[in-house]
C-alpha positions as CSV (number, residue, x, y, z in Angstrom):
1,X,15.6,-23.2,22.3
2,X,18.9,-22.8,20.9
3,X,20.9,-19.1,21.5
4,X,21.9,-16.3,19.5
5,X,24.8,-16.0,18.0
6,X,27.1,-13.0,19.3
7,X,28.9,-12.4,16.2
8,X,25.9,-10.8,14.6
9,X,26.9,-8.1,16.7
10,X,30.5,-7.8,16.1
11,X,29.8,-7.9,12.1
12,X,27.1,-5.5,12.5
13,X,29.9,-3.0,14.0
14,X,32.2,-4.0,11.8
15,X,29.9,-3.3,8.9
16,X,28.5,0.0,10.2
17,X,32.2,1.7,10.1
18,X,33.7,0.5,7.0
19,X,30.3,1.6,5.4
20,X,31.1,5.4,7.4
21,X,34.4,5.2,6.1
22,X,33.6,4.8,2.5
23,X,31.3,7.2,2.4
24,X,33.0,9.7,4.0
25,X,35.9,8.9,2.0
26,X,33.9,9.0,-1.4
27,X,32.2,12.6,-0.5
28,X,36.0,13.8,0.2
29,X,37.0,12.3,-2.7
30,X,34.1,13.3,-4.7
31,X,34.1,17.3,-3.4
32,X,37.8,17.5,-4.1
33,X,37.7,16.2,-7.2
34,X,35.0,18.8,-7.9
35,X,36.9,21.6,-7.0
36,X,40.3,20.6,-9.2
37,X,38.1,20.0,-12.1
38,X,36.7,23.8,-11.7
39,X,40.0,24.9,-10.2
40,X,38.6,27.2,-7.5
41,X,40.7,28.9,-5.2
42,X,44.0,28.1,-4.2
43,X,43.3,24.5,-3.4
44,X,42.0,24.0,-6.7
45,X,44.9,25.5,-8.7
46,X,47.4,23.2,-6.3
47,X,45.5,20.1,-7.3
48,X,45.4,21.2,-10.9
49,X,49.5,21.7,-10.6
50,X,50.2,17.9,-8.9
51,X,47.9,16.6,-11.5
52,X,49.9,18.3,-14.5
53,X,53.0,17.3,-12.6
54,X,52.2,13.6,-12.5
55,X,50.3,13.0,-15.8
56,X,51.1,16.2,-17.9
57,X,48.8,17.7,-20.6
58,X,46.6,14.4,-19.4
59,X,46.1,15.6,-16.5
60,X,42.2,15.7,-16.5
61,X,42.1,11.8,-16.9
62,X,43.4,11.6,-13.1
63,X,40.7,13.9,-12.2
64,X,37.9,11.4,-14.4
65,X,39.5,8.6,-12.8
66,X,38.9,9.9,-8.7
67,X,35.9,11.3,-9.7
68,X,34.5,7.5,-11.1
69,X,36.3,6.2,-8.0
70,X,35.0,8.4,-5.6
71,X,31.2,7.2,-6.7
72,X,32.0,3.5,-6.8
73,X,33.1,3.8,-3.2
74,X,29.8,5.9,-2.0
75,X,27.6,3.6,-4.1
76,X,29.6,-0.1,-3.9
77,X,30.9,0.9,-0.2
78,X,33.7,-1.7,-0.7
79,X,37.3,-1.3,-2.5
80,X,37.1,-2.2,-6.6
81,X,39.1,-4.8,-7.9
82,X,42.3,-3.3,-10.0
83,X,44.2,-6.3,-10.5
84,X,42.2,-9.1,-12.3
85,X,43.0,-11.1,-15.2
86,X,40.7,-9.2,-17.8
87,X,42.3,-5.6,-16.2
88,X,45.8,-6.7,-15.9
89,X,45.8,-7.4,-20.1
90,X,43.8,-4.1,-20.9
91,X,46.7,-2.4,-18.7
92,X,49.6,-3.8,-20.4
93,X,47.6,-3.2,-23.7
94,X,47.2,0.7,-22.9
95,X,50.8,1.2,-21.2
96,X,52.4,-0.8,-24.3
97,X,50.4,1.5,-26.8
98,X,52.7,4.5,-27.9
99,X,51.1,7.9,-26.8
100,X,52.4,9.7,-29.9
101,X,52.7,8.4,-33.6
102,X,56.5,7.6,-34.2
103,X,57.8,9.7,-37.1
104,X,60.1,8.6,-39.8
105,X,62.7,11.0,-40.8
């Protein structure tokens, strides 16, 4: 009879805490994003204020965008892929995109 493998073992560890830490990273994620979008208490307000500050009157698409991300990591438990062929052309399309009508005087 042949022996087991050890790395079974090793992978099973290995699995067992980048699992824990997306999940508990998701559920952080997730129950702040809560709270900015409903902008309770103090903590709420301050992440309201850093979101206005980085994306101005946009600032709920920040929150929409952790709050998607925060379930894709407690339901796919692994980092999404940002940078692919198909996304990298949709982001050039958006960021090229003018956010406000030009006006001719």
């Amino acid at each position: 009879m042949a022996k087991k493998k050890r790395r079974k073992k090793s992978q099973l560890k290995k699995g067992w805490k980048e699992t824990f830490f997306y999940e508990v990273g998701g559920l952080v994620m997730f129950s702040l994003t809560c709270i900015g979008i409903a902008g309770l208490g103090a903590v709420g307000q301050v992440l309201v204020q850093a979101c206005r500050f980085l994306a101005g009157d946009w600032y709920m698409i920040l929150f929409l965008f952790s709050l998607i991300l925060s379930i894709y990591y407690i339901v796919k438990r692994k980092q999404p892929v940002f940078f692919s062929r198909r996304l990298t052309g949709i982001y050039l399309f958006v960021f090229a995109s003018p956010a406000q009508p030009c006006q001719i005087v």
